[in-house]
C-alpha positions as CSV (number, residue, x, y, z in Angstrom):
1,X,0.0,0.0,0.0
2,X,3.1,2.2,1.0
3,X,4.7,1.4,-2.5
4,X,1.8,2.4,-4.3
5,X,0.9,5.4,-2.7
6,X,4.8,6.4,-3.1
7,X,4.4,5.6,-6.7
8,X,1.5,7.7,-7.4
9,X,2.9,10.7,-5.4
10,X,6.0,10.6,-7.9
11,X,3.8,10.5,-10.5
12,X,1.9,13.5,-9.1
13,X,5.4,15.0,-9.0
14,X,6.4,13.9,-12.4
15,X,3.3,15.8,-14.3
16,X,3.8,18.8,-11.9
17,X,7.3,19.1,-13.1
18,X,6.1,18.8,-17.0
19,X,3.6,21.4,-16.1
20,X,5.7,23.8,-14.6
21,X,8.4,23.3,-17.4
22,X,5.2,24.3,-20.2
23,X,4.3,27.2,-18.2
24,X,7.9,28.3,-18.2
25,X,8.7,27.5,-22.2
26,X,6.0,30.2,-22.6
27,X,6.8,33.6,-23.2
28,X,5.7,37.0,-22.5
29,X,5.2,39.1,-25.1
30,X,4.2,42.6,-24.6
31,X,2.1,44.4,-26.8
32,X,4.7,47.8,-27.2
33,X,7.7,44.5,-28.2
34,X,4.7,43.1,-30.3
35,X,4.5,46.5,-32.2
36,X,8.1,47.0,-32.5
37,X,8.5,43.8,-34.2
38,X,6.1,44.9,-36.7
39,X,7.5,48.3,-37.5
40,X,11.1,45.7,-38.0
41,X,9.2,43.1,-40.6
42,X,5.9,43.9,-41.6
43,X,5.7,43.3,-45.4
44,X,3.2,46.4,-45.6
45,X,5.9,48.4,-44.5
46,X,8.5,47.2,-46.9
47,X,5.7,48.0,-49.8
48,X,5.1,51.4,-48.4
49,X,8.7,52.0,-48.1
50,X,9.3,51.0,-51.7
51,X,5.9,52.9,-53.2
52,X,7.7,56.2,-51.6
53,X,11.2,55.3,-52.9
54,X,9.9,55.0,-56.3
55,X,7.6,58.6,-56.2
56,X,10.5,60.1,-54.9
57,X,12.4,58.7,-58.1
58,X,10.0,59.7,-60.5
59,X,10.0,63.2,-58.9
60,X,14.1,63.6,-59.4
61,X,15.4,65.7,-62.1
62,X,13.8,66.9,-64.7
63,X,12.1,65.7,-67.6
64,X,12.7,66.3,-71.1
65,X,12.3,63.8,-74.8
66,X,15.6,61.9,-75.2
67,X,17.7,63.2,-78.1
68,X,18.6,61.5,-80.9
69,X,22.2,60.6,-82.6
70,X,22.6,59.2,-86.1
71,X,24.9,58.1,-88.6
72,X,24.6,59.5,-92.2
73,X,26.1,58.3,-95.6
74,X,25.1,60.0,-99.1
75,X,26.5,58.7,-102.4
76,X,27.0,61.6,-104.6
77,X,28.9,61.3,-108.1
78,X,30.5,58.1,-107.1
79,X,31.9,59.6,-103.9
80,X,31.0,58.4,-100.4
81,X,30.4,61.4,-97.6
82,X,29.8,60.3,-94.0
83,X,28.0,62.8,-91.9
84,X,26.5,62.4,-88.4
85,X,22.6,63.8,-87.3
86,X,22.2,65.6,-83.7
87,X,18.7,66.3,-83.1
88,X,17.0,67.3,-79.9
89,X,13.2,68.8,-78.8
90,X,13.7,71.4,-76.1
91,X,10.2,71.8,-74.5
92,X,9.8,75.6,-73.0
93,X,11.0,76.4,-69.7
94,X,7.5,76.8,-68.3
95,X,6.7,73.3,-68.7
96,X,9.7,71.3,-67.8
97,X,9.2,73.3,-64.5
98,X,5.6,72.7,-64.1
99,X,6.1,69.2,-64.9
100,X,8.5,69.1,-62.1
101,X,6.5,70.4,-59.7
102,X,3.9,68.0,-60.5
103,X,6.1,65.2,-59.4
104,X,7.1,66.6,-56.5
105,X,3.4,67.4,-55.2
106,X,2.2,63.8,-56.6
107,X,5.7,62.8,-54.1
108,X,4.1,64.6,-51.3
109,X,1.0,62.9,-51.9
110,X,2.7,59.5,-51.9
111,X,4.4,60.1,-48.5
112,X,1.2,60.9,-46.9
113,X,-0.4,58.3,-48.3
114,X,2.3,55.8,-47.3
115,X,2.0,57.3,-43.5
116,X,-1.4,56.6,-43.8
117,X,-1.1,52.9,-44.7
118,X,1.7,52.9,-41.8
119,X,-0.8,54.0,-39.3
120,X,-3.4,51.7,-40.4
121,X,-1.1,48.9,-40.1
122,X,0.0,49.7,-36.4
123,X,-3.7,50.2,-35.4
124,X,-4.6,47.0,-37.1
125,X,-1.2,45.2,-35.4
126,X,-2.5,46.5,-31.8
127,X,-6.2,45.3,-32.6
128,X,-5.2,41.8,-33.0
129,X,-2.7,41.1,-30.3
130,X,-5.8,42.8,-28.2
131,X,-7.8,39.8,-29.9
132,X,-5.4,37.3,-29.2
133,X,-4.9,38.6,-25.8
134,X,-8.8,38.5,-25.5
135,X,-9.5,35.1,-26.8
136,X,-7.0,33.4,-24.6
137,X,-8.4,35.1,-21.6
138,X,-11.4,34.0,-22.6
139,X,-10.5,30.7,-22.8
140,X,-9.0,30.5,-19.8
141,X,-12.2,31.9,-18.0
142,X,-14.5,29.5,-19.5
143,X,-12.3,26.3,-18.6
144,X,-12.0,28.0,-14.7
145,X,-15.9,28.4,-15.3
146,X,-16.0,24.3,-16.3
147,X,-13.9,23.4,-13.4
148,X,-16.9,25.1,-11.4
149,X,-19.7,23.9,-12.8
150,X,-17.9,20.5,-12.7
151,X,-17.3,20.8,-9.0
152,X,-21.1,21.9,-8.5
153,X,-21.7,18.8,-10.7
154,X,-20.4,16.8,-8.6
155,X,-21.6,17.9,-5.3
156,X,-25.1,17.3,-6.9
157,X,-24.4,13.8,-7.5
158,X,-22.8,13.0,-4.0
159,X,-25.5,15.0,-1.7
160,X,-28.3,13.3,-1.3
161,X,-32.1,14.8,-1.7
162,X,-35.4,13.5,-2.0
163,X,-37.4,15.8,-4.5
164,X,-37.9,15.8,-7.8
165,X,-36.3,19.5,-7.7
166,X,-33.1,18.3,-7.0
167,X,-32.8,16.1,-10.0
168,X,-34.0,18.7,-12.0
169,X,-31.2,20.8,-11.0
170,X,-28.9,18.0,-11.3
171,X,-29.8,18.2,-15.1
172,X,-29.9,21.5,-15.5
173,X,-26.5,21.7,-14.4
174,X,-25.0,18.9,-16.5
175,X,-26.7,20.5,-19.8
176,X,-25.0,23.7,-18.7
177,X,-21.9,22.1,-18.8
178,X,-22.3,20.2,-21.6
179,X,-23.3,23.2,-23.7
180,X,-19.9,25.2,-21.8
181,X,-18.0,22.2,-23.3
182,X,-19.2,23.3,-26.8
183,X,-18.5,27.0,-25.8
184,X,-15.0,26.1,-24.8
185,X,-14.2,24.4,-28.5
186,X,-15.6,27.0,-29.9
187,X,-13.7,29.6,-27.8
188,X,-10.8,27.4,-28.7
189,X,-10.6,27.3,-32.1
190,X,-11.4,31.3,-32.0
191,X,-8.1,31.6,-30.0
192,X,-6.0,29.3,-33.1
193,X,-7.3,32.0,-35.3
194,X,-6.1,34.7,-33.6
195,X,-3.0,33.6,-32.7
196,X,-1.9,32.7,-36.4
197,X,-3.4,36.3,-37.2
198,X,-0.3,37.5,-35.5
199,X,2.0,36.0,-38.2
200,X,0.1,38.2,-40.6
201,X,2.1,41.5,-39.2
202,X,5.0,39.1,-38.1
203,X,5.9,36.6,-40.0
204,X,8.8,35.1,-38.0
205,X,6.9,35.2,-34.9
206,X,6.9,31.9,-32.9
207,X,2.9,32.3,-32.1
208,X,2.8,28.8,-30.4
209,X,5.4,29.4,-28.0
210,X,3.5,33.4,-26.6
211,X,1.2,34.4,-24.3
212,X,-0.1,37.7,-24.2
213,X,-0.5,40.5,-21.6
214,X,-3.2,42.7,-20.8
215,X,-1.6,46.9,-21.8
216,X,-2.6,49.7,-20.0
217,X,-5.6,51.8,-20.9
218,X,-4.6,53.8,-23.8
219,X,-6.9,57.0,-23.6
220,X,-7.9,58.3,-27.3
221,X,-5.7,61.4,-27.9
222,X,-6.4,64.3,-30.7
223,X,-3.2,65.8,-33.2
224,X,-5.2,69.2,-32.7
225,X,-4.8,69.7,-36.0
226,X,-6.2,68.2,-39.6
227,X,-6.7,64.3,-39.9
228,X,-3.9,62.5,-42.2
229,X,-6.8,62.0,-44.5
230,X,-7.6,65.2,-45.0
231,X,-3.8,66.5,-45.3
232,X,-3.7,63.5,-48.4
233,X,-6.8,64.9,-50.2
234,X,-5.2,68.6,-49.8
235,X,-1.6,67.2,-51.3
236,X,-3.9,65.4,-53.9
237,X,-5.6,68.4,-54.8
238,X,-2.8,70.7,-55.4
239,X,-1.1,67.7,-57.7
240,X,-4.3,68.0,-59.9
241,X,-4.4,71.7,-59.6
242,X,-0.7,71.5,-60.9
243,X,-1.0,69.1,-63.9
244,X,-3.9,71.2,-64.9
245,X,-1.7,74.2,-65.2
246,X,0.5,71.9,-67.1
247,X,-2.1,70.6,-69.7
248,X,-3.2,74.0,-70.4
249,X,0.5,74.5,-71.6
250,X,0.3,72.4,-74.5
251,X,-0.9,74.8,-76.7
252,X,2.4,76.2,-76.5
253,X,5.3,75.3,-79.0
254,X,8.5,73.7,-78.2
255,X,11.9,73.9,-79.9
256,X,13.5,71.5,-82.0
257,X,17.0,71.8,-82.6
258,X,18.9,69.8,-85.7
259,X,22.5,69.7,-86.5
260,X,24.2,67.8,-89.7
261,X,27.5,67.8,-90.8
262,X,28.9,65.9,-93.5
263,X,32.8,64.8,-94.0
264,X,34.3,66.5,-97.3
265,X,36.0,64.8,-99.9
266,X,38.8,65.8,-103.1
267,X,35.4,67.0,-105.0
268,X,33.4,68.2,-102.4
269,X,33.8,70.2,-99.0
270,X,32.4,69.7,-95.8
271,X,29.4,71.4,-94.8
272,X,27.4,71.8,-91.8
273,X,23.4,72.2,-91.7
274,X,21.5,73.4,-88.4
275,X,18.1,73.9,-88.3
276,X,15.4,75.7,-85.4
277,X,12.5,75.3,-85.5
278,X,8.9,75.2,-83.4
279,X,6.6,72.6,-82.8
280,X,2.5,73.7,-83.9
281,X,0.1,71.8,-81.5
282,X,-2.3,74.2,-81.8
283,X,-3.2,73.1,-85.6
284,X,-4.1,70.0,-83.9
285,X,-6.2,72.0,-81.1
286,X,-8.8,69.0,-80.3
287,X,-5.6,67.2,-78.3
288,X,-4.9,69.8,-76.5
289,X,-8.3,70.5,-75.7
290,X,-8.8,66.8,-74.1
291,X,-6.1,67.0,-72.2
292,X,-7.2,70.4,-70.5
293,X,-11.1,69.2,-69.7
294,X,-9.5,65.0,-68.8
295,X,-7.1,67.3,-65.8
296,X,-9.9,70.2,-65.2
297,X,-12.3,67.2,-64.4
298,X,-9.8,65.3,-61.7
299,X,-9.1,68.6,-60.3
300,X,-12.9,69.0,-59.5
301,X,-13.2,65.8,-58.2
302,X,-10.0,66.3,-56.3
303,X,-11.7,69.3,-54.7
304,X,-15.3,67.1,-54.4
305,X,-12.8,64.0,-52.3
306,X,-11.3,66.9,-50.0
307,X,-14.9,68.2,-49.4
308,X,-16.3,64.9,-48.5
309,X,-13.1,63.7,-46.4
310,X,-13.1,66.9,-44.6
311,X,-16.7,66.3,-43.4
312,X,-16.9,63.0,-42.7
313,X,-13.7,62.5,-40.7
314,X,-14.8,65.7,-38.5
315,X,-18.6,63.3,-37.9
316,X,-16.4,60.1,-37.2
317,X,-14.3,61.4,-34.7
318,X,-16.8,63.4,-33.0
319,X,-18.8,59.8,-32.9
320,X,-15.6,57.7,-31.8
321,X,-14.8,60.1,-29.5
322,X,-17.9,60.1,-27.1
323,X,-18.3,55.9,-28.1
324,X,-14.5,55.4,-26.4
325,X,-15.6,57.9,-23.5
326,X,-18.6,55.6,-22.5
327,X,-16.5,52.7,-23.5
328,X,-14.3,53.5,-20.7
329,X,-16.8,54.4,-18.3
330,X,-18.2,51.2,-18.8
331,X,-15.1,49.2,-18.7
332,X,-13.9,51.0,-15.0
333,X,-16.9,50.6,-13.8
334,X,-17.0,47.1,-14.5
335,X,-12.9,46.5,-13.2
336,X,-13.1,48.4,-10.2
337,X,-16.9,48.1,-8.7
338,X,-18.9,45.3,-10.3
339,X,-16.3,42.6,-10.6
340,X,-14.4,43.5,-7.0
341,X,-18.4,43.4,-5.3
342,X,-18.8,40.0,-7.1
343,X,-15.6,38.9,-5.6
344,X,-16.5,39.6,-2.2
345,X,-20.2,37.6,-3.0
346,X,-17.6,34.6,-3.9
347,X,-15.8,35.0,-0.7
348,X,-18.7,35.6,1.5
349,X,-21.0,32.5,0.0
350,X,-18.1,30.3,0.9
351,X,-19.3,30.2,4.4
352,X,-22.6,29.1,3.2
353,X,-23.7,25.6,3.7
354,X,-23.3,23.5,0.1
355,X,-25.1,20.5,1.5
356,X,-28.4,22.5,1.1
357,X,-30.3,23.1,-2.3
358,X,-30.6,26.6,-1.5
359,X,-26.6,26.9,-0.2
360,X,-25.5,24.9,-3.4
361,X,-27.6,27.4,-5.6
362,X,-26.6,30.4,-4.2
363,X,-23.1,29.1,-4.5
364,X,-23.1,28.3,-8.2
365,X,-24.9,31.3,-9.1
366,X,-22.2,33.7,-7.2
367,X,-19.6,32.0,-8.7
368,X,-20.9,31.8,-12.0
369,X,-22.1,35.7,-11.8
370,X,-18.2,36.7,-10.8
371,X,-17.0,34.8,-14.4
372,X,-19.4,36.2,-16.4
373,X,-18.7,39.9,-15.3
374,X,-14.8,38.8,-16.0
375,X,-15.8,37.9,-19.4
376,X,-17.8,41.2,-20.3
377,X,-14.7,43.0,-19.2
378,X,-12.5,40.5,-21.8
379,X,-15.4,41.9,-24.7
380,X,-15.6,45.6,-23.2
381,X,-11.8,46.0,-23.9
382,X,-11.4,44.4,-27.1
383,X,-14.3,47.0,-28.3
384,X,-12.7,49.3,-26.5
385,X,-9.9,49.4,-28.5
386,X,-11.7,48.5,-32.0
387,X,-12.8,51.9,-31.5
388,X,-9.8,53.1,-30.3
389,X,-8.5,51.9,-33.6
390,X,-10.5,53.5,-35.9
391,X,-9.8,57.0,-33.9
392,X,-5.6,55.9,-34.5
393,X,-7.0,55.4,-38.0
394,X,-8.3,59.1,-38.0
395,X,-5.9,61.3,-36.5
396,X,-2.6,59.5,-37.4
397,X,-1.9,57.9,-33.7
């Protein structure tokens, strides 16, 4: 009896051991590491980067038609004369530095854009470790939730009563825990997905091997100045305002600029031929004339975009701002007076008699009350900072 009392004891020992060495090979990660992470590897980032790189390339230097270098040969009385042809279109002044300046605005717009995208991505990053965070606690709230009912179960089963009424809360409390059971799969499967969402901002993250933390209430804060958005649709607006200025310039000639020179021979001496001229678009007028209304019409719907953006990011964050303020309310009230009362209704109904229908009752139903105010705090914050999100989203957090 000794022997196999000692054996189960180290057996006891052996699986607390593997379970204290699990607990351990998880690790921490904090949400501001998380986020750091994902400003070091985040694909998005690299194709912002890169979209930004490549406007500011196309904005460099200026822009004018490639010239043109040939060789020349004329047969002339049996003689052979080489010559060469240098021949290059000079566009005016005006327009090589208009079309300059469009680049550069189009280059501003980019950047914006791209710091846009950025924000998106960091507010989107911070959204689903809150997920992840929020489905493994959760999780681990239902199965403390299972262990209870299980317990309550069980007591049931081993107390003796001899009404109908007991039975009938005998099965009530097995279907409860049969339908938690399916709530806890459920939950479980939720939490896989979440998890390998975090591989979406970074990629060589070891999901399996994390757990995360609760972070600090962030409090919504403003730039006290123009949303992001708005800021784009201005920069995009004065790009179109610019290439309209620039289409109205193609009425306007450019030069043209042709050299020949020919090699001399015993007969025949060397001569050079230049030649200026202008180019005439206006004979062609209808070309011109697109071009003008195609850039006059994306400049007024330009100025329509920065209209629209202007008013509806002023309505959103006017609505996301009160939402987060009575999110918060709701979510202190919650973690510092309803959950804290139900904990001392778990403490106090532990002196209550659990050999009694009404002490075993009162016992689950305390308990029970105290999980489920944990889990509405789990759901509060993660739409706390859905909304929290969209405001990041807004202003450019």
């Amino acid at each position: 009896m000794a022997f196999q009392m000692g054996k189960v004891l180290t057996l006891f020992l052996l699986m607390l051991s593997l379970l204290s060495s699990s607990a351990v090979a998880k690790e921490t990660l904090p949400l501001d590491r998380f986020l750091k992470m994902v400003y070091a590897e985040n694909p998005d980032f690299t194709i912002q980067n890169s979209d930004v790189n490549a406007s500011k390339a196309r904005a460099s230097g200026i822009r004018i038609p490639p010239g043109m270098v040939g060789f020349m040969q004329m047969r002339e009385s049996g003689n052979i004369r080489n010559g060469i042809e240098v021949y290059q279109e000079i566009p005016l002044p005006s327009k090589i530095i208009q079309d300059k300046r469009v680049r550069n605005l189009e280059y501003e717009a980019q950047k914006q854009v791209s710091g846009i995208q950025k924000t998106i991505i960091i507010a989107k990053a911070r959204v689903a470790y809150i997920e992840f965070w929020a489905a493994l606690t959760r999780l681990t709230i239902l199965k403390e939730k299972r262990r209870w009912l299980g317990h309550h179960t069980e007591l049931y089963r081993t107390t003796t009563f001899s009404d109908n009424q007991a039975r009938i809360h005998l099965l009530g409390v097995e279907s409860e825990l049969d339908l938690l059971d399916n709530e806890i799969l459920s939950a479980d499967t939720f939490l896989t997905t979440k998890r390998n969402l975090l591989n979406v901002f970074v990629p060589s993250l070891e999901n399996q091997d994390i757990v995360a933390v609760e972070p600090a209430l962030e409090d919504p804060k403003t730039n006290g100045g123009k949303s992001p958005f708005v800021t784009w649709k201005e920069k995009e607006l004065k790009a179109k305002q610019a290439e309209l200025s620039l289409a109205k310039q193609a009425y306007l000639p450019d030069l043209s600029v042709r050299l020949r020179a020919y090699g001399g021979s015993q007969i025949v001496q060397a001569n050079n031929e230049l030649m200026v001229g202008i180019t005439v678009p206006f004979l062609n007028f209808w070309q011109p004339n697109a071009e003008i209304k195609e850039a006059s019409a994306k400049k007024m719907r330009a100025n329509a975009e920065l209209q629209k953006m202007t008013v509806e990011t002023d309505s959103m964050f006017s609505s996301l701002f009160k939402q987060s303020g009575v999110l918060k309310k709701q979510l202190v009230i919650l973690k510092n007076k309803l959950i804290p009362r139900a904990a001392q209704r778990v403490e106090l109904v532990k002196n209550l008699s659990q050999r009694t229908m009404e002490g075993l009752g009162e016992h689950k139903s305390v308990m029970l009350d105290y999980l489920d105010l944990k889990l509405q705090a789990v759901d509060l914050r993660s739409d706390y900072e859905k909304n929290l999100q969209e405001i990041m989203q807004l202003i450019g957090g």
